[in-house]
N, C-alpha and C positions, 0 to 999 in steps of 0.2 A: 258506471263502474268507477270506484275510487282509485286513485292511484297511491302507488306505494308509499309511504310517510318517508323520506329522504332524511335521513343525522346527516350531521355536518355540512360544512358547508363545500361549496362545487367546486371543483377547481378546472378551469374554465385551461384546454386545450387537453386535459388531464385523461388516458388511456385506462380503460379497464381488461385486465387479460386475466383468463380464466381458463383451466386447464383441470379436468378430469381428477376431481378426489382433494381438490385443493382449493382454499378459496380462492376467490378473485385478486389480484394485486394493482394497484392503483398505482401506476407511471405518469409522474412529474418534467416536463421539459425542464433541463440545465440542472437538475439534481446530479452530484459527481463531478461535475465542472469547474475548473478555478474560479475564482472570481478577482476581477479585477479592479480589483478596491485603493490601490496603495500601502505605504507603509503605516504600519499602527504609530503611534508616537514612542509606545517602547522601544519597536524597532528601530527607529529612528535615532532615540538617544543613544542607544547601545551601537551603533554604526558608525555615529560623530565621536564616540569614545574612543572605539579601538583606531580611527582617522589621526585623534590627536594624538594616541601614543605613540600611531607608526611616525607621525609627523615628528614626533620630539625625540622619539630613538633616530631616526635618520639628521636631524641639526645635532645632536650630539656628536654621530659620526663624522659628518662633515666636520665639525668643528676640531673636532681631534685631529682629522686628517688635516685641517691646516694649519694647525699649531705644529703639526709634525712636521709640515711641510717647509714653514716657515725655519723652526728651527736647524733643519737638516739646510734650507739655504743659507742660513749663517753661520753656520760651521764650517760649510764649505770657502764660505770668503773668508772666514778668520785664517780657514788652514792657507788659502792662496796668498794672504798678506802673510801669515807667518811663515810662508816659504821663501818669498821675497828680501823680507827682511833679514832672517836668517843665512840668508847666502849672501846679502851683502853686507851682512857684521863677520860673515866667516872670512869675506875677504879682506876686510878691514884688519881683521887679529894677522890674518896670514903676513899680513903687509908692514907688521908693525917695526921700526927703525931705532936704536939705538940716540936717538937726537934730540936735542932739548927743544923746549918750545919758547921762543921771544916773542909775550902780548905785546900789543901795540902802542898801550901804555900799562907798566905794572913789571915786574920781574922776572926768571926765567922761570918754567915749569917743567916737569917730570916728562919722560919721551913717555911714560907710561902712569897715568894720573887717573883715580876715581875713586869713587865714595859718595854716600847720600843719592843714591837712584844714578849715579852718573858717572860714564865713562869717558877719560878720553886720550888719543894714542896718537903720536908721531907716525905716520906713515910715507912711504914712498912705491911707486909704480903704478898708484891707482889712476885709472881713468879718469882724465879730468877733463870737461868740456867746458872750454873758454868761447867766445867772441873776439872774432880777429874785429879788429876798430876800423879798418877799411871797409873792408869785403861785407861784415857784421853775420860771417858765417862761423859756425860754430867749427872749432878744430878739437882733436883728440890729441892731448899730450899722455903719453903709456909713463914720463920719467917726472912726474910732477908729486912732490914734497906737499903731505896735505896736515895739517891738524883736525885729525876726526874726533868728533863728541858723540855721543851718544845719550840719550837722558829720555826720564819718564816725568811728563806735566802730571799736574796733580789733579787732570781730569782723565789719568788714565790712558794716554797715548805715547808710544815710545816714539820720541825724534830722533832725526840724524842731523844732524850741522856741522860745522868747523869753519876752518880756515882753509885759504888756497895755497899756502906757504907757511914756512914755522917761523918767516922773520915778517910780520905782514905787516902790514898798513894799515890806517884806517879805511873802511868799504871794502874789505876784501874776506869779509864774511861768506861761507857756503851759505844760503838758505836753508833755514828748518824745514825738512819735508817730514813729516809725518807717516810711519811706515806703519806701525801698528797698532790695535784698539784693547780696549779691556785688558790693559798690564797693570798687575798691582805692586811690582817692585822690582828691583836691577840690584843683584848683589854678586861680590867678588872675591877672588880667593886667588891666592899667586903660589906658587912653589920656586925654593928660594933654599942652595947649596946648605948642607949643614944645620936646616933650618925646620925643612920641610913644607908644609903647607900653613898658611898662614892666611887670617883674614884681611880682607886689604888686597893692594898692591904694593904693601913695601916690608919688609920682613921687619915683626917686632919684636923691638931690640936690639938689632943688629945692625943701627945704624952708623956705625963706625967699622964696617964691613963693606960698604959701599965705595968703590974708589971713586973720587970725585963727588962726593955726594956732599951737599950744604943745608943745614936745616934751614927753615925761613917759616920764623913764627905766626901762625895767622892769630893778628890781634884783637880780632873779633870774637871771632871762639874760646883762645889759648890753645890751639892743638896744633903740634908741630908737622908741618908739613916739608918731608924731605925729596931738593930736589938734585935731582941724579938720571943719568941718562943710561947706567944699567939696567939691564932688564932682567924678570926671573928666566927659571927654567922655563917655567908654565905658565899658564894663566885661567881661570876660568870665570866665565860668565855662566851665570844662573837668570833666568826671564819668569819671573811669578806672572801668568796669567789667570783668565777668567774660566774660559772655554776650553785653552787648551792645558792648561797644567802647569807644569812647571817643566822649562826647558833650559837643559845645560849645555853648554859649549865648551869645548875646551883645545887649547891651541899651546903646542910645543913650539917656545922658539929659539932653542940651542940644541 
């Protein structure tokens, strides 16, 4: 007896189920099954793409946030230097003395003197810390006669210096210390009887208004500088900064 002529070929663990009115169905082991093959190479490219954008959106973030970060900490130290400084020129103006200044070589000067980025003012009561020569400890004179300057270098740093006396000596310089950064300019403005406000510290054109007052020509420039140990009404300081702006001072002292 022949056997059935078999089509196709066998597939070898392969189920036949056959159920009333229906043909036979032929069941495959692992048909419907994931397989576990890997990623295709498209997958793959498309997966390192979206990798490198989070990557580069995230260093942008970061980057910003330390540019921000940076900058908010130097704002904050400009504001702490400009608070410093600020309080100690307010009490330089406060302190300001009717009294001429004697350089130690050169002639006398204005209690109250500035111009070209630079100020500077006869004072009295400021704290002054000497070296006793014995002891070599520092002492606090409250009634000590200073000549303060004030001036911006042309790298942009406002100094304080002077003298320790208005009649001094040679060596008896204050040290420049340097108080604050990024200043682009020091300008001045005085208020002065019958006159009003005027640029400068000395009222122009009313130098025959001045009791006591003597010009003394500077020969280098030609511009006359008058000195006299009256003072205006007012005075103010103006600080062109970088960071912070522009800051005015202003100090009544009559």
């Amino acid at each position: 007896m022949k056997r059935p002529r078999r089509w196709g070929r066998t597939l070898r663990g392969a189920r036949v189920s056959a159920g009333r009115g229906r043909p036979g169905l032929v069941e495959v082991p692992g048909q419907g099954q994931p397989r576990d093959a890997g990623l295709s190479l498209l997958e793959l490219v498309i997966a390192m793409a979206l990798f490198a954008l989070v990557a580069v959106t995230g260093a942008q973030a970061l980057s910003g946030m330390l540019r921000l970060r940076d900058d908010l900490v130097g704002r904050a130290d400009a504001s702490a230097d400009a608070e410093r400084a600020l309080a100690l020129l307010r009490a330089d103006m406060t302190s300001v003395v009717p009294v001429l200044f004697y350089q130690p070589q050169g002639g006398p000067r204005s209690a109250l003197r500035g111009g070209g980025n630079r100020l500077e003012m006869s004072t009295a009561g400021r704290p002054d810390l000497r070296r006793d020569r014995e002891t070599g400890m520092r002492i606090l004179s409250q009634e000590a006669m200073l000549r303060v300057t004030w001036h911006v270098t042309p790298d942009g740093r406002l100094v304080r210096g002077g003298w320790r006396t208005l009649s001094p000596a040679a060596g008896a310089e204050l040290p420049d210390v340097p108080m604050m950064a990024d200043v682009r300019g020091l300008t001045l403005r005085s208020y002065w009887p019958e006159v009003g406000w005027q640029r400068g510290l000395q009222p122009n054109g009313q130098v025959a208004r001045l009791p006591g007052g003597e010009a003394d020509e500077d020969r280098a420039g030609g511009a006359v500088d008058i000195v006299s140990d009256t003072l205006p009404l007012a005075f103010e300081v103006t600080i062109e900064t970088e960071r912070l702006g522009r800051i005015v001072l202003l100090e009544t002292l009559q």
